[in-house]
C-alpha positions in Angstrom: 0.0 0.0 0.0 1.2 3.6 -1.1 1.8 5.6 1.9 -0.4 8.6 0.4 -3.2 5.4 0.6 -2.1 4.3 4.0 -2.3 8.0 5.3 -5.7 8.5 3.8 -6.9 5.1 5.8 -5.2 6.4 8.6 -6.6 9.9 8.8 -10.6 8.4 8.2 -10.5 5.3 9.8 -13.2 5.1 12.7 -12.4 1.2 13.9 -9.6 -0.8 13.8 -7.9 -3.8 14.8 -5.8 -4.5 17.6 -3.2 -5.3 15.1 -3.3 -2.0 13.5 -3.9 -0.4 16.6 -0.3 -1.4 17.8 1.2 -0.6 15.1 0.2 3.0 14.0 -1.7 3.7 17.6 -1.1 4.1 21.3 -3.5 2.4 23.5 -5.0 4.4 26.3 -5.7 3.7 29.6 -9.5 2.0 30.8 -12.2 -0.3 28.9 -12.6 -0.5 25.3 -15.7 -2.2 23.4 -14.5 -4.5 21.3 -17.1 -6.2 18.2 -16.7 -7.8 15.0 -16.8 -6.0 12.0 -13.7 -4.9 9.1 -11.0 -3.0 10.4 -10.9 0.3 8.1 -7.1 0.3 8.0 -5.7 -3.1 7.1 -9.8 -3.8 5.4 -9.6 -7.7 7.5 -12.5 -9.0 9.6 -11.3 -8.9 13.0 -12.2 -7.8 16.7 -12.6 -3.8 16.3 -13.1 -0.9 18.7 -13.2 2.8 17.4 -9.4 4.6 16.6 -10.1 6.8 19.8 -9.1 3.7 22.3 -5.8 3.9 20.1 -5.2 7.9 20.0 -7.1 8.0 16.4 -3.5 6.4 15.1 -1.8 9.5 15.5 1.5 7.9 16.0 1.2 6.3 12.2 0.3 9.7 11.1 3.2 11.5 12.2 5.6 8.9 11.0 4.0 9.3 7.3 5.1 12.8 8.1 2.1 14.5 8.7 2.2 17.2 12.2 -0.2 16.1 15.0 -3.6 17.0 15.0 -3.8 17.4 19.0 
């Protein structure tokens, strides 16, 4: 995936996976709700909860190059 693509999914997504999550998030601290559905980033059906539990993926963001939103 082109990172211009990756960025877009990135910068939209509203759930993701735990995998993506890890990689281009930060988890924060407390309870998440967790269902099944297709994660927006990698587009797999997995266990999701909303990009907010992983700091809307801001870390991903930044390293595509792009300053922080917060």
């Amino acid at each position: 995936m082109s990172n211009s693509k990756l960025l877009q999914r990135l910068q939209n997504a509203y759930q993701c996976c735990e995998s993506c999550g890890m990689q281009y998030g930060i988890p924060r601290e407390g309870s998440s709700t967790w269902w099944r559905s297709v994660c927006d980033v990698c587009g797999l059906e997995n266990a999701v909860t909303e990009t907010r539990d992983w700091g809307y993926l801001q870390r991903g963001i930044t390293q595509l190059g792009v300053p922080g939103r917060f």
